[in-house]
MDTraj code that builds the backbone (N, CA, C; nanometers):
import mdtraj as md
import numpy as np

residues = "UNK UNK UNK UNK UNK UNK UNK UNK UNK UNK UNK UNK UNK UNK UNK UNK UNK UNK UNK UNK UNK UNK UNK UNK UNK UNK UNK UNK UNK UNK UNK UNK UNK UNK UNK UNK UNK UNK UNK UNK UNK UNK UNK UNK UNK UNK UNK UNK UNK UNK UNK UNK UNK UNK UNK UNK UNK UNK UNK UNK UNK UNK UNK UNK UNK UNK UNK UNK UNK UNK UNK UNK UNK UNK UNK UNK UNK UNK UNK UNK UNK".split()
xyz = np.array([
    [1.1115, 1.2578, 0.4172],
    [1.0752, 1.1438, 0.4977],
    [0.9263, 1.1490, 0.5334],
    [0.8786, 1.2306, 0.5527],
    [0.7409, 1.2720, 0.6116],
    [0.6771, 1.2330, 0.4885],
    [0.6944, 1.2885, 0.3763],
    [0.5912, 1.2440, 0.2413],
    [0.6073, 1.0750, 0.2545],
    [0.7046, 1.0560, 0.2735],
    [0.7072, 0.8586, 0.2437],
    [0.6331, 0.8306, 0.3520],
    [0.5896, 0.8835, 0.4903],
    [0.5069, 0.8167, 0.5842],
    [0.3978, 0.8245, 0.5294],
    [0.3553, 0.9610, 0.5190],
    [0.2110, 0.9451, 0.4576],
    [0.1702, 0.9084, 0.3374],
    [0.2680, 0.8658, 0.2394],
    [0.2298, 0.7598, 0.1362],
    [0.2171, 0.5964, 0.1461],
    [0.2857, 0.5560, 0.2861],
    [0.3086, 0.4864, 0.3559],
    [0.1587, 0.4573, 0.4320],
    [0.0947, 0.5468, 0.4969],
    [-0.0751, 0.5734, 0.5311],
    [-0.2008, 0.5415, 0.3960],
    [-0.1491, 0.6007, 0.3199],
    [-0.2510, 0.5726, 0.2276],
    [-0.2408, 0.4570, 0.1054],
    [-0.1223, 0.3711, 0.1546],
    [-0.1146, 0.2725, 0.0352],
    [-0.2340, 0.1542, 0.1085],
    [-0.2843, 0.0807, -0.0561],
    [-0.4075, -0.0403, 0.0137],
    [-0.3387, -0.1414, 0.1147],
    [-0.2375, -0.1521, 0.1138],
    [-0.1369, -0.2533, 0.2045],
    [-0.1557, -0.2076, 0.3722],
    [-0.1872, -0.0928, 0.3848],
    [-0.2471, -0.0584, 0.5000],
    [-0.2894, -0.1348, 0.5815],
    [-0.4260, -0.1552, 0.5205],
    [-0.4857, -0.2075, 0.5894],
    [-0.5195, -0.3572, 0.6419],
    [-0.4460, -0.4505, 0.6248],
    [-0.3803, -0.5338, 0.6065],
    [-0.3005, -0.5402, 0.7688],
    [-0.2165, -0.4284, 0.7432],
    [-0.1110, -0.4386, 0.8823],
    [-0.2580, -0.3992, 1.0554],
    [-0.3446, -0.3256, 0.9568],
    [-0.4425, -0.2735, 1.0856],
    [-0.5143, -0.3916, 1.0482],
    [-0.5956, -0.4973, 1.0222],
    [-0.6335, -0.6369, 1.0571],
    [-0.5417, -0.7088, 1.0945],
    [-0.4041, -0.6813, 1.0935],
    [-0.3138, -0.7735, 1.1884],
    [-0.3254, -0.7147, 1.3276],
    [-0.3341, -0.5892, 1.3424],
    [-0.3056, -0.5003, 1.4550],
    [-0.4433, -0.5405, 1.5764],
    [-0.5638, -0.5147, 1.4778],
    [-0.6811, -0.5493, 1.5731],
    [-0.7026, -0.6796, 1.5745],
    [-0.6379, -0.7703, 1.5340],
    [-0.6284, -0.9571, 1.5730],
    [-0.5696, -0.9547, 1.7010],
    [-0.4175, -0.8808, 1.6437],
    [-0.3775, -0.9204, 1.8003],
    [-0.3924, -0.8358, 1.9126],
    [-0.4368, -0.7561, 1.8823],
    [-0.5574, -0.6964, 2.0218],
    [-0.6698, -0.7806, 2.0726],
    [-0.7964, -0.8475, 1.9623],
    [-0.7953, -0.9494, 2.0516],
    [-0.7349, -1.0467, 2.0778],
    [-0.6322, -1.1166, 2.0353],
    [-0.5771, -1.2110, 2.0922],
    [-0.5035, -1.2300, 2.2242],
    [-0.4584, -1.0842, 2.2100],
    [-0.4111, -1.0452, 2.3547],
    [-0.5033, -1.0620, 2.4815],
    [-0.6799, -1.0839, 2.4109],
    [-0.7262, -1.0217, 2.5388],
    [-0.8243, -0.9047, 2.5742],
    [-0.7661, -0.7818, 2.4454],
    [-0.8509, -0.6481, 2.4245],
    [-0.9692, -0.6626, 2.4131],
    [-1.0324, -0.5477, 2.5300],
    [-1.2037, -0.5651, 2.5105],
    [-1.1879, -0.4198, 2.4715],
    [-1.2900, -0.3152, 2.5266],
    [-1.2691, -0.1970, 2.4839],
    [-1.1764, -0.1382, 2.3903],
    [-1.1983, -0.0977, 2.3023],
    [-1.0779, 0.0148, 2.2096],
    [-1.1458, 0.1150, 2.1939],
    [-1.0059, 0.2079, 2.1528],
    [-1.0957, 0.3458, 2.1466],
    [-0.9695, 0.4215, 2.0757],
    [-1.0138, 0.4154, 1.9547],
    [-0.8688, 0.4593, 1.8678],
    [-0.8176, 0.6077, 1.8929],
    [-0.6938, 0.6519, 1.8884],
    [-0.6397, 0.7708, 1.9192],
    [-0.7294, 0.8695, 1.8844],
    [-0.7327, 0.9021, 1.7057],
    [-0.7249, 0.9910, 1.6461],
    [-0.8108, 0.9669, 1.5238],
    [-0.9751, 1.0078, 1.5140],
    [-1.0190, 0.9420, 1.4073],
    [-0.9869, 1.0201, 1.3171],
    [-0.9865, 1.1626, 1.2895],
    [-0.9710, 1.2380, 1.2045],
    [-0.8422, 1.3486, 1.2845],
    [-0.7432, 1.3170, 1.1955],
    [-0.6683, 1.4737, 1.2178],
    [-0.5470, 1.4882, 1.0929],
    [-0.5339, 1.6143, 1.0612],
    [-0.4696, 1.6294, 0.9576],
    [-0.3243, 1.5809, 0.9959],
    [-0.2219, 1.5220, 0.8435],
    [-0.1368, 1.4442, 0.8906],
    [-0.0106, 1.5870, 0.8981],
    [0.0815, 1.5455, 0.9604],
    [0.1772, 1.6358, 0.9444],
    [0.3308, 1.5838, 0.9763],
    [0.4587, 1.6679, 0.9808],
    [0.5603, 1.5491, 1.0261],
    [0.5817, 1.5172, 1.1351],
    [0.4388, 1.5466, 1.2583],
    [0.4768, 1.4857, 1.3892],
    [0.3546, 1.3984, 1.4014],
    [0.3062, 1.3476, 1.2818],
    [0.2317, 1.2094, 1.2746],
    [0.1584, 1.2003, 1.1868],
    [0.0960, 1.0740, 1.1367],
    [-0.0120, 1.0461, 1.0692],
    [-0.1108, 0.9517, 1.1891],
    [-0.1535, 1.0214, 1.2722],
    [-0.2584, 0.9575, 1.4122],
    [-0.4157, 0.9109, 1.3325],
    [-0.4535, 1.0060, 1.2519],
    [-0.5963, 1.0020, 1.2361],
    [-0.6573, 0.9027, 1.1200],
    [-0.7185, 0.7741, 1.1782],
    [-0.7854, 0.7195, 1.0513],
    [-0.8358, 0.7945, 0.9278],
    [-0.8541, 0.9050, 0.9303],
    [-0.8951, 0.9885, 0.8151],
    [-0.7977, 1.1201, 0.8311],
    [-0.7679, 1.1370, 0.7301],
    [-0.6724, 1.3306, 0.7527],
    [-0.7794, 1.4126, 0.7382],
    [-0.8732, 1.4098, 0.6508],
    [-0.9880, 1.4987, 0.6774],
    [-1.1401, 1.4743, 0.6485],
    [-1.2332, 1.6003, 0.7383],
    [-1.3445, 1.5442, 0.8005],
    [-1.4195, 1.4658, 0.6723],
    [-1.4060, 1.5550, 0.5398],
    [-1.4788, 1.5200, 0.4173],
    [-1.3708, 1.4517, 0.3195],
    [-1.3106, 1.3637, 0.3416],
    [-1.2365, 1.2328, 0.3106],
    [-1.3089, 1.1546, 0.2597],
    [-1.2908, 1.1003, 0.1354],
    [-1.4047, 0.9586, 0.0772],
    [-1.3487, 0.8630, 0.1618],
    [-1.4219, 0.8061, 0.2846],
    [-1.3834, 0.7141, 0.3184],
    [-1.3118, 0.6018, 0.2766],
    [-1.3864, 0.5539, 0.1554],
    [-1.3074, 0.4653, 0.0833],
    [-1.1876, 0.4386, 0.0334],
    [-1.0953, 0.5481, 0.0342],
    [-1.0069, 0.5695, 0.0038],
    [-0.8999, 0.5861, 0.1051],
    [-0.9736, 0.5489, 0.2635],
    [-0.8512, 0.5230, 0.3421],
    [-0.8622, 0.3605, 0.4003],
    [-0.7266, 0.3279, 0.3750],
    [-0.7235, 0.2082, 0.4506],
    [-0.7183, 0.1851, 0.5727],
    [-0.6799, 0.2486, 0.6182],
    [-0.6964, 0.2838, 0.7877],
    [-0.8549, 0.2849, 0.7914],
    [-0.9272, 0.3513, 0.7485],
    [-1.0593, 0.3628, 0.8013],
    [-1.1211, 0.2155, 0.7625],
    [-1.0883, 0.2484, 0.6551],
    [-1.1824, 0.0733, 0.5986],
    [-1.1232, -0.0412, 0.6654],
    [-1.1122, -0.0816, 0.7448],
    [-0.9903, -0.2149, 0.7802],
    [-1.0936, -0.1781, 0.9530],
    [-1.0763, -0.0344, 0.9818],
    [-1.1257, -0.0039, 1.1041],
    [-1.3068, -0.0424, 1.1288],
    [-1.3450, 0.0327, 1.0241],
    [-1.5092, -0.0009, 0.9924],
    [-1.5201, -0.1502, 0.9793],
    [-1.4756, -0.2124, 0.9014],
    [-1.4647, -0.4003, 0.8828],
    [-1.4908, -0.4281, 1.0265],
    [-1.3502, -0.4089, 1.1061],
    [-1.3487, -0.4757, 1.2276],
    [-1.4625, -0.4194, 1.3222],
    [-1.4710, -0.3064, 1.2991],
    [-1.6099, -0.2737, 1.4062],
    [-1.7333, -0.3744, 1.3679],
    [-1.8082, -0.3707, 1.2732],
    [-1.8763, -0.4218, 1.1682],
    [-1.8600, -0.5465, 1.2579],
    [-1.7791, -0.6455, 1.2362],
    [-1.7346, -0.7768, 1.2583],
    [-1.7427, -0.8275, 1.3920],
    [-1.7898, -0.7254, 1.4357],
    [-1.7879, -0.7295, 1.6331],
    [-1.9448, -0.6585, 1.6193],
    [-2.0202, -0.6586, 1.5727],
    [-2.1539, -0.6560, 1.5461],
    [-2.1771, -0.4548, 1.6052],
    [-2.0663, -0.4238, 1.5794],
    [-2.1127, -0.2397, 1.5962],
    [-2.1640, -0.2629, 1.4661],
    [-2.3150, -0.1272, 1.5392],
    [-2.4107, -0.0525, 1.4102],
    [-2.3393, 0.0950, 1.3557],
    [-2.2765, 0.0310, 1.2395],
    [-2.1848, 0.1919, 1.1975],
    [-2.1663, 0.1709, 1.0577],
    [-2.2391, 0.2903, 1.0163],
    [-2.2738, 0.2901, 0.8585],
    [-2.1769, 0.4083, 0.8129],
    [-2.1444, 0.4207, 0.6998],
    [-2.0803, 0.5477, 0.6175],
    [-2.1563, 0.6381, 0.5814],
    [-2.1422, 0.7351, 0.6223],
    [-2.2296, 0.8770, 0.5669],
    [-2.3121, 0.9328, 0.4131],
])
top = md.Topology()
chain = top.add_chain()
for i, resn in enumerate(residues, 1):
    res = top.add_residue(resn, chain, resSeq=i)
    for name in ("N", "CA", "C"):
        top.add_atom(name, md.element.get_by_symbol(name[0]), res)
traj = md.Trajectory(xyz[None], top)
């Protein structure tokens, strides 16, 4: 079960559900965010961290990329390494 979550984390469909997620945060209202877990390795008591690890090609997570967009889109200065 744990492998299907975290294949579940890294499919491109991801990110998708996290631009639905930060819509309706603002729609709700949300000013401030401040995501859990930017980086932490996944395990079977979660997949928390936009990235599982520190030297991760960004690109390759949808969680991160969907996250960077929306920052981006709200005029944060935040570039990729």
């Amino acid at each position: 079960m744990t492998a299907l979550f975290h294949q579940a984390n890294r499919d491109p469909r991801m990110a998708r559900i996290y631009e639905r997620y930060y819509q309706a945060w603002e729609e709700g209202g949300g000013d401030l965010f401040c995501y859990f877990s930017s980086v932490s390795r996944w395990s079977k008591w979660g997949s928390w961290g936009i990235l599982e690890f520190h030297d991760e090609d960004p690109s390759q997570s949808p969680k991160f990329m969907s996250t960077l967009g929306w920052a981006k889109r709200l005029g944060q200065p935040v570039n990729l390494p």
